[in-house]
C-alpha positions as CSV (number, residue, x, y, z in Angstrom):
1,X,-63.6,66.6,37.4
2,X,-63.9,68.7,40.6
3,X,-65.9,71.6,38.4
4,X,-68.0,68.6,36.6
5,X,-69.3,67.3,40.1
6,X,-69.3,69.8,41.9
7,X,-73.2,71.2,43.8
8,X,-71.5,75.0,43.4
9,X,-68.3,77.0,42.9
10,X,-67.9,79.5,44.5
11,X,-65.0,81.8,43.5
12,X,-64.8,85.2,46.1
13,X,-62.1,87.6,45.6
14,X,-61.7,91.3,45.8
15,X,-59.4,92.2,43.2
16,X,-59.6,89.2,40.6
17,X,-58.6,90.1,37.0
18,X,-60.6,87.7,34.4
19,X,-61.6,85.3,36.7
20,X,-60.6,82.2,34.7
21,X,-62.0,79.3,37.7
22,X,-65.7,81.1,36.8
23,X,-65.4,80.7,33.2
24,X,-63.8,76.8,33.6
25,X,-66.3,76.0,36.3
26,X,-69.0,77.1,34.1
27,X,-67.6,75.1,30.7
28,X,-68.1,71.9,33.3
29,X,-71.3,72.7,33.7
30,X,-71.1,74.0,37.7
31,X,-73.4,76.5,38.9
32,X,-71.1,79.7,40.0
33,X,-71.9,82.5,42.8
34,X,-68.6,85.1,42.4
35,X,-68.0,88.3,44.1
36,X,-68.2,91.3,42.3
37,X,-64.2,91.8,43.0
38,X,-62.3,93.0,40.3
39,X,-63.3,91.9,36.7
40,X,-65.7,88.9,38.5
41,X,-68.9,91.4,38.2
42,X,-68.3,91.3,34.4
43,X,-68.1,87.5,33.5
44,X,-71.2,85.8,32.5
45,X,-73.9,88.0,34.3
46,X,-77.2,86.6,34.1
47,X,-75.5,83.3,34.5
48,X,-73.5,83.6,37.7
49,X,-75.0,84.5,41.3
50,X,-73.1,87.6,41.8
51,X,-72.3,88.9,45.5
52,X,-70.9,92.3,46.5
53,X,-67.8,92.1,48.0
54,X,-68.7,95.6,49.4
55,X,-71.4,94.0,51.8
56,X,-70.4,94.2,55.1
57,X,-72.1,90.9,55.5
58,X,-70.6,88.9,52.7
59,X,-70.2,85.3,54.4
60,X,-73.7,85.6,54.7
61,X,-74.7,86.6,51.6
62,X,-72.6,84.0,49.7
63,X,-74.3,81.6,52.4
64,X,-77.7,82.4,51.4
65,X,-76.9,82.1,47.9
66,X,-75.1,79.0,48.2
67,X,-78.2,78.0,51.0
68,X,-81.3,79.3,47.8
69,X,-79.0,76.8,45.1
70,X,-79.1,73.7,47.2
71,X,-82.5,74.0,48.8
72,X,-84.8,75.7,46.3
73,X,-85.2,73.4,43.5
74,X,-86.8,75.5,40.9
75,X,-84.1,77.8,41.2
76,X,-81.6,75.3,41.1
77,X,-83.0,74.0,37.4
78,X,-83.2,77.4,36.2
79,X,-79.7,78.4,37.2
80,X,-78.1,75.0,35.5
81,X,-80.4,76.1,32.4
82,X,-78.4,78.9,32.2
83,X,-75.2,77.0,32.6
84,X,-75.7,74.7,30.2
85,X,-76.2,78.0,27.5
86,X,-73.0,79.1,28.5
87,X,-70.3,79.8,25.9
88,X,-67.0,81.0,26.9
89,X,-65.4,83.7,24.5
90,X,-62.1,82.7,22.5
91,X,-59.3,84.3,21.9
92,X,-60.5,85.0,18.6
93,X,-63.8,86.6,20.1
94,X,-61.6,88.9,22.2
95,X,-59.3,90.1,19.3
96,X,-62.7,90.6,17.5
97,X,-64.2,92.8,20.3
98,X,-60.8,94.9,20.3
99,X,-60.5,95.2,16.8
100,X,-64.4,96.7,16.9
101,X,-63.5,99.1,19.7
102,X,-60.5,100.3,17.6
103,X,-62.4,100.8,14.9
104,X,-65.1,102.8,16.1
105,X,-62.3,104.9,18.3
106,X,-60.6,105.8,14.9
107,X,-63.9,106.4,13.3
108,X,-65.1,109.4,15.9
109,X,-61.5,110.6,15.6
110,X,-60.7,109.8,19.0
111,X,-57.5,108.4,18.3
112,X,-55.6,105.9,19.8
């Protein structure tokens, strides 16, 4: 309920592994901004406001993006557009992916 309602989530970390409160805040339909810590860079780019949790000013980074969201309409419809497209990938999407990577790897040769 917290993710439905919610204006933003905003998950920072530095070393997150696969960032599951992105990937259930955006299923409820809540605009995300993430660092770039850990795995967070990877999930759902194009959709989520990413941050660099390199900057030396990341408070105020993550405050500008959280500040551009709430104040700048047009920006705000296009980022819940993109939200709203959002599908989160299964289990079965994952051992899919692997099973591709394998594949390929055996393929060149490369072994495992």
């Amino acid at each position: 309920e917290l993710y439905r309602t919610a204006l933003v989530t905003v998950v920072a970390s530095a070393a997150e592994g696969y960032g599951l409160p992105v990937v259930e805040a955006l299923r409820a339909g809540s605009p995300v901004i993430a660092t770039t810590g850990g795995a967070l860079g990877e999930i759902a780019p194009g959709i989520v406001d990413h941050v660099d949790d390199d900057s030396a000013d990341i408070a105020g980074e993550i405050g500008a993006a959280i500040r551009t969201l709430l104040v700048d309409p047009r920006h705000r419809s296009l980022v819940r557009a993109k939200v709203r497209g959002f599908v989160a990938p299964t289990w079965d999407d994952c051992v899919a992916h692997l099973a591709t990577v394998i594949r390929r790897a055996v393929q060149r040769g490369s072994g495992c």
